[in-house]
N, C-alpha and C positions, 0 to 999 in steps of 0.2 A: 806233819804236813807244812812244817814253814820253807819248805824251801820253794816254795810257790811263788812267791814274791822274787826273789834272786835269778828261777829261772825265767821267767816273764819281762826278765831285765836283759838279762841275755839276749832274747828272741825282738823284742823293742828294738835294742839299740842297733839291730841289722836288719829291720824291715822298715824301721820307721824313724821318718827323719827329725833330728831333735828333739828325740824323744826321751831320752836323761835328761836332758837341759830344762823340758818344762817341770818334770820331776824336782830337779835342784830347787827351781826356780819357785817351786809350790814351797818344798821343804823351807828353804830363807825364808819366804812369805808368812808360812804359817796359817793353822787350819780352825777354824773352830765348826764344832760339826751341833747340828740337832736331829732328834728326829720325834716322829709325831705316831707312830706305832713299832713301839720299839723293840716287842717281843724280848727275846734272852739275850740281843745287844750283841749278834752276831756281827753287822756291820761296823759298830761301835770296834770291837774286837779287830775287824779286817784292817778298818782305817789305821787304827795304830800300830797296827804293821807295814803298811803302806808307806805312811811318815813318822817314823818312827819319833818318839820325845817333840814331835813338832806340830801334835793337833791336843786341843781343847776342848771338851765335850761339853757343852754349857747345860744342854737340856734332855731330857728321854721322858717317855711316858706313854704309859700302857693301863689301860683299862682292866685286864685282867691282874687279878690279886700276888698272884704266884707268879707270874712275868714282875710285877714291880717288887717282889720280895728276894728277884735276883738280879735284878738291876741296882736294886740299894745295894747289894753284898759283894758289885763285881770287885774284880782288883783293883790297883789305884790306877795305871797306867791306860785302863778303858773306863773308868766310873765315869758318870757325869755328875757334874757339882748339883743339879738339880735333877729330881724326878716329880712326873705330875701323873695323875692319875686318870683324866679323862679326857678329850679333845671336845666333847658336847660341852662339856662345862664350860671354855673358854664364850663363846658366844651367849648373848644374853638369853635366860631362859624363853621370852616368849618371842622370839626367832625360833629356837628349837623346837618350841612346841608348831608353829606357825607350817617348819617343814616336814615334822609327821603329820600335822592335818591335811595340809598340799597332798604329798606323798601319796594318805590313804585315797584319796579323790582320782588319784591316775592310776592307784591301783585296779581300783574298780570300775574305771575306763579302760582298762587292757582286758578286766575279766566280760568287760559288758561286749567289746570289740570283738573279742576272740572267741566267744561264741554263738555270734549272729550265724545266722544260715548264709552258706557261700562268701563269709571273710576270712579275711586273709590268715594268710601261715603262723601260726602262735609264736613262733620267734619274733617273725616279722612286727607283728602287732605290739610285741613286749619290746624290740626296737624302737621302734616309731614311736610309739607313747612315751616310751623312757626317755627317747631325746627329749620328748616336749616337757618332760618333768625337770628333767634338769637346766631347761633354758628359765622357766618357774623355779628352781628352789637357789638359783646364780641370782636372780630378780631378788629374791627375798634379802639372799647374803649381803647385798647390797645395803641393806640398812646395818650391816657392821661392818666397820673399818677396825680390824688389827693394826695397832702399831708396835712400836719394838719398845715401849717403853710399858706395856700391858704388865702384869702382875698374874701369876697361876698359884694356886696353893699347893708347894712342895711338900712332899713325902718326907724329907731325907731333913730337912730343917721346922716344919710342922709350923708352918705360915706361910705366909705370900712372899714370891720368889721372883724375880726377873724371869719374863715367859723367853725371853727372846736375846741374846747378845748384843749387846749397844755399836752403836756406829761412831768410828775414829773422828776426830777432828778431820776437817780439810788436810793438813799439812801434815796428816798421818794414816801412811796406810795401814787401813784396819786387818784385819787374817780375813782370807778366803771362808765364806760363810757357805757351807754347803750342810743341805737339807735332807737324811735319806731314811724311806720309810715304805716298811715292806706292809701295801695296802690287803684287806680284806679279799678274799678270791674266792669267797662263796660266792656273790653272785653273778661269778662269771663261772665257776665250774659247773660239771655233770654234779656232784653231789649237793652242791650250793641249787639245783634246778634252775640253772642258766636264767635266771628271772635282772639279771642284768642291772641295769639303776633304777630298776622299780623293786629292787629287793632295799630291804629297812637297813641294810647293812652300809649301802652305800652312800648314807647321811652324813658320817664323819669322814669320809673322801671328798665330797663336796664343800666340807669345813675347810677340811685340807687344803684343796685350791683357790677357797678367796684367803685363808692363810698364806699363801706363799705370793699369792697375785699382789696382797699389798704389803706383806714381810718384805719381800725382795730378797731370796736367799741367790748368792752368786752362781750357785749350780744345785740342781734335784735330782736326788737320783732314786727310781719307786722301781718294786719289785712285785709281782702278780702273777697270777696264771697267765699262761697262754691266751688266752682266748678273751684276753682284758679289749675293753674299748681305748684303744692308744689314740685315735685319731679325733674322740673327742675332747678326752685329757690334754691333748698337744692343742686344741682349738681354747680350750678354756685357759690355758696356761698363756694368757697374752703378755709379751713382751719378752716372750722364751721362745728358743729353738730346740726342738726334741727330737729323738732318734731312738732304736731300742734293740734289742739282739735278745734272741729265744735260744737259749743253753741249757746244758744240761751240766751238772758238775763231773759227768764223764769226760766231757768233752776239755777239763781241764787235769787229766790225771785222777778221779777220784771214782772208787769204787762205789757213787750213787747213783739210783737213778729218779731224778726229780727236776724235769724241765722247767721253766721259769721265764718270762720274759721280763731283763731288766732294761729301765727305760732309766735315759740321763737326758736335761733339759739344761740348756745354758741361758742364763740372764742376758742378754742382747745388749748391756750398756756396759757388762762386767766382761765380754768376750772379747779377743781379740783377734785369732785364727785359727781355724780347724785344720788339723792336718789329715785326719782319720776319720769318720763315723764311727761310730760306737759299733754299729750293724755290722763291720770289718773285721769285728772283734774274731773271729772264727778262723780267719785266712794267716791271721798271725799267729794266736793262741793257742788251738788244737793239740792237740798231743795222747798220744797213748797213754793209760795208767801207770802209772810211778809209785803208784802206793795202792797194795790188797787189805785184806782183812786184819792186817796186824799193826793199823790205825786204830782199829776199837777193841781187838780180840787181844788185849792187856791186863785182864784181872788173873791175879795171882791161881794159881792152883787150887790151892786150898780155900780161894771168896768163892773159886764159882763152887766146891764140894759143901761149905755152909751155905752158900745159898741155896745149893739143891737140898739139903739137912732141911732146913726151914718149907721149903715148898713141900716134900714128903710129908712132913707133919701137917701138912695145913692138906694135903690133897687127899691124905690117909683117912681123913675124918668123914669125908665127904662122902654118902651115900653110891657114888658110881668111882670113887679114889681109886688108885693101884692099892694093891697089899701093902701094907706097912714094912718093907724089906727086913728081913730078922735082926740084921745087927741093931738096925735104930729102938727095937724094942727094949735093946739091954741096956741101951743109951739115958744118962741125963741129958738135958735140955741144950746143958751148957758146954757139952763136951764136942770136940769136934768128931765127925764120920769116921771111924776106923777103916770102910771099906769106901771103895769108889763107886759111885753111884752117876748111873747113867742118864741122858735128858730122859727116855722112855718112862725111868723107876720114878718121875717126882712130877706127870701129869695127870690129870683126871680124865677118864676115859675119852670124851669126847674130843680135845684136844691131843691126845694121845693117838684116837685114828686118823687124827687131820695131819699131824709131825708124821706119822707111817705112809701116808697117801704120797707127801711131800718128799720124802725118803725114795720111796720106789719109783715117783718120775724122775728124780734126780739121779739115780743110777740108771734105770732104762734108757735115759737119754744119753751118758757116757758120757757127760760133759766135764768129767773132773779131769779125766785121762788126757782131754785134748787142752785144756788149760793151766794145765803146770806153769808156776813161775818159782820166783826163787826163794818162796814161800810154801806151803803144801799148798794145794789149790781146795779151795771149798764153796760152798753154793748157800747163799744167806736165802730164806725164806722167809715171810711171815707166816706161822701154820696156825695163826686164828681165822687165815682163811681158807677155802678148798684149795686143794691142789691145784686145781682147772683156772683159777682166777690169776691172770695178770700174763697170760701168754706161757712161751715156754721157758723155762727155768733160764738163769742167765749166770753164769759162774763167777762169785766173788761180788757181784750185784746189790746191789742195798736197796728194796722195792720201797719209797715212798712211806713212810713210816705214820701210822694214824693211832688214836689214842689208844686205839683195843691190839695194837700191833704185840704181836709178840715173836721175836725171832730168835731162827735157830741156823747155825753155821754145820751146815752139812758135809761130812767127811767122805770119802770110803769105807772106811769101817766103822762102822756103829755104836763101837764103844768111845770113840774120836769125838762122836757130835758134840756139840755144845752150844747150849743156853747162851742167847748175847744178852748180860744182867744191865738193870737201871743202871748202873753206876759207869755203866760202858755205853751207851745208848749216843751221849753228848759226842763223844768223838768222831761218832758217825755223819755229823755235823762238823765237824773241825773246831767244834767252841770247845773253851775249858771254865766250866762251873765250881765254883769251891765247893771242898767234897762235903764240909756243915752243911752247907744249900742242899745238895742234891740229897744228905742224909736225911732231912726234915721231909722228904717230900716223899709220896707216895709213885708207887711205878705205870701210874697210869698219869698224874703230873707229869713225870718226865717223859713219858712219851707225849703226851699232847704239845711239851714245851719247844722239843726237838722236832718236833713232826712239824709245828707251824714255823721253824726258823730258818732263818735263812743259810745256805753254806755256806760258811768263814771262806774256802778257798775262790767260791763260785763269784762272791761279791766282794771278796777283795781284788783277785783278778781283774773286774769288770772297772772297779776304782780305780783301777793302777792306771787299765789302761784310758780311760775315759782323759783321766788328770796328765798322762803321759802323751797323746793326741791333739794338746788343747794349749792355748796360750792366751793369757787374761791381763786385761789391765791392772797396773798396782795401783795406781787414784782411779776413781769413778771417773766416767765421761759427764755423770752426773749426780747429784746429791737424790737421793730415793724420797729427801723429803721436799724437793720445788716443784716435783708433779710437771713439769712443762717436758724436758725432755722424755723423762717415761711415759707418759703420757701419750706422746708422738709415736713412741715405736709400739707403744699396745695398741695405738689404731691402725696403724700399717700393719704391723703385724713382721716389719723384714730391718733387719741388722743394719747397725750404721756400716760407713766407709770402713772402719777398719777389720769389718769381722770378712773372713774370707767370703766370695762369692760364689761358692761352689753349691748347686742343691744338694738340699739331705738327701740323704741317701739312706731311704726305709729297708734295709734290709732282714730278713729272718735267717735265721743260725739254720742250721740241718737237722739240728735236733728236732725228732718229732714233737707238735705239736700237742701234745697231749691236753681233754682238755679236763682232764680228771684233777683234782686238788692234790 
């Protein structure tokens, strides 16, 4: 999937005017990126392909264990010099505590609201109070100032670490300092129970934007579910201009289906003209699939027949197992399958009638014959769940991947299908994990890993074009520590002279809004 970037270059430089040139213009510059939920460092990933040999990762960090144990392990060319482990930890602990006490108090203001006789609508209510909590817990942040000279205790050095990349001299322009970090989306999905900023979740997002309100990163770029509150993130984001496009990684050639709305926000003192909104991003980018199932369906022959060896054995044992198939009886442990062994032979009954269910709407609907490409054509399912769930089958489709996913590449013929193993799961995502990492890890880790990350192709695209749309100043119009000119445009809220006068333009992608995780 690299040529994602190349062809995006292509389609730029004929719709969009001087759109290599900010490109170049970024590359000479020079990038240093951070981000503040870094999961498996998909975007880290995109960027440096984006600019190639020409960005610096200074910082990542991730609260989950197995997210920062592959972020210490990436390659050299996306590592970051420094990883941290929690975003609560940066502020002082009795602020933290201060906004789960808040917090609980409006909790139980929405539950007390939203069950009187004759009030309002339970969204409504979990709305309305949510705003009033966060206007309260932005109050509170207020008793901490982040500066960039702060200190985090790093993973990868095991002491206190520069939190934040330093600022140049005057008479030296520093790299473009961009911020991107794909936020929490429980409590804005169906499965999260839409409980919105009164969910506990949304405490370290709140961290995040007086983070960045007094870091002063030159551009933000945040990734969420659909169904994110954008309007009052762009309100609390003072002294930026925000925009954001809901995509799907269909919609850029890829055989997934996982919509997302990513949001980009420009520092108002670092901007200098917009040629594009981000929300545009559709009109230009679009494109048909380029790339089917032979993106992930890459494990040799012989991994996926020990992998099924090892699942027989393990499902054989189980009170409801398939029969032990007779060859593996005459089998050591150690030897490879003599015979080929089918997904059917190495499920345990119940997942066995959910892959048969998925099987039979998949042929009754005849969807392989009409989708032929220049690959066999096949039908990915998860069959840990019913067949009935998630609409009707969708050919070459990659549904949304969750911890308990387990998927299977549906053929025509029966002895065809196949098992898509852990070790093939990450490409489904466009990320490449070192194969020691992903061998230490269990296969319910690497689905939860890939199922929460972001798509390499989905938000490098969005990078490209964001950074290819956009023209920035190389010195500051102001120094971020005199506080008088920023200052000035976080109370207005609107761009000096030289930032174009065009309004944003809030636009939503086609892709449906989904607002499931």
């Amino acid at each position: 999937m690299r040529d994602w970037k190349d062809v995006q270059k292509e389609v730029l430089s004929e719709h969009v005017h001087g759109s290599l040139q900010c490109l170049e213009d970024m590359s000479s510059r020079g990038m240093v990126v951070t981000t503040h939920y870094s999961g498996t460092g998909a975007a880290e990933m995109a960027t440096a392909q984006v600019l190639p040999g020409r960005v610096r990762f200074h910082g990542a960090c991730d609260v989950n264990p197995t997210c920062q144990h592959v972020l210490l392990n990436h390659d050299p060319e996306c590592a970051a010099e420094h990883v941290t482990n929690d975003l609560l930890a940066r502020p002082p602990p009795e602020i933290v505590d201060k906004l789960r006490q808040t917090l609980k108090e409006y909790q139980d203001k929405a539950a007390a609201r939203a069950s009187t006789p004759g009030g309002s609508e339970k969204q409504t209510v979990i709305r309305d109070v949510g705003l009033e909590w966060v206007g309260a817990a932005m109050n509170i942040l207020q008793g901490w100032a982040p500066k960039r000279e702060d200190t985090a205790s790093c993973l990868r050095h095991g002491g206190d670490c520069p939190a934040f990349p330093p600022r140049a001299c005057a008479s030296t322009p520093d790299p473009f300092h961009l911020e991107i970090d794909g936020i929490n989306c429980q409590p804005w999905s169906a499965a999260g129970k839409r409980r919105g900023w009164l969910d506990a979740r949304s405490i370290p997002c709140l961290v995040l934007i007086r983070t960045i309100v007094s870091i002063e990163p030159d551009a933000v770029c945040i990734e969420c579910t659909p169904g994110f509150d954008f309007a009052t993130l762009r309100r609390l984001l003072r002294g930026y201009r925000g925009d954001y496009a809901i995509t799907s990684p269909q919609d850029f050639g890829c055989p997934v289906a996982r919509t997302r709305m990513y949001m980009w926000f420009d520092r108002l003192l670092s901007l200098c003209q917009v040629e594009r909104e981000v929300g545009t991003i559709l009109d230009v980018s679009r494109r048909s699939l380029l790339v089917g199932p032979e993106i992930f369906l890459h494990a040799p022959r012989a991994a996926v027949q020990r992998q099924y060896y090892d699942m027989a054995h393990k499902a054989s044992q189980k009170p409801d197992g398939p029969p032990r198939p007779k060859p593996l009886r005459r089998m050591k442990v150690k030897q490879p399958p003599p015979c080929k062994l089918r997904a059917r032979d190495v499920l345990a009954a119940g997942l066995r009638t959910r892959y048969e269910g998925h099987r039979e709407r998949v042929i009754k609907a005849d969807i392989l014959s009409l989708h032929r490409r220049r690959v066999e054509a096949c039908c990915v399912r998860d069959f840990n769940q019913s067949s009935g769930w998630g609409g009707a089958p969708q050919c070459q489709i990659v549904p949304t991947i969750m911890r308990s996913s387990k998927l299977v590449a549906i053929f025509e013929s029966e002895d065809d299908d196949r098992l898509i193993l852990p070790s093939e799961l990450p490409s489904i995502h466009g990320i490449s994990l070192p194969s020691h990492v992903l061998a230490e890890l269990e296969p319910k880790e690497v689905a939860s890993l890939v199922g929460n990350s972001m798509h390499l192709v989905q938000i490098g695209t969005f990078i490209q074009y964001a950074l290819a749309t956009r023209s920035y100043h190389w010195g500051r119009c102001a120094s971020a520590s005199s506080g008088t000119s920023t200052s000035a445009a976080n109370a207005s809220g609107s761009a000096p002279d030289c930032v174009s006068a065009a309004a944003v333009c809030v636009r939503r992608g086609s892709s449906s809004a989904s607002m499931m995780d």
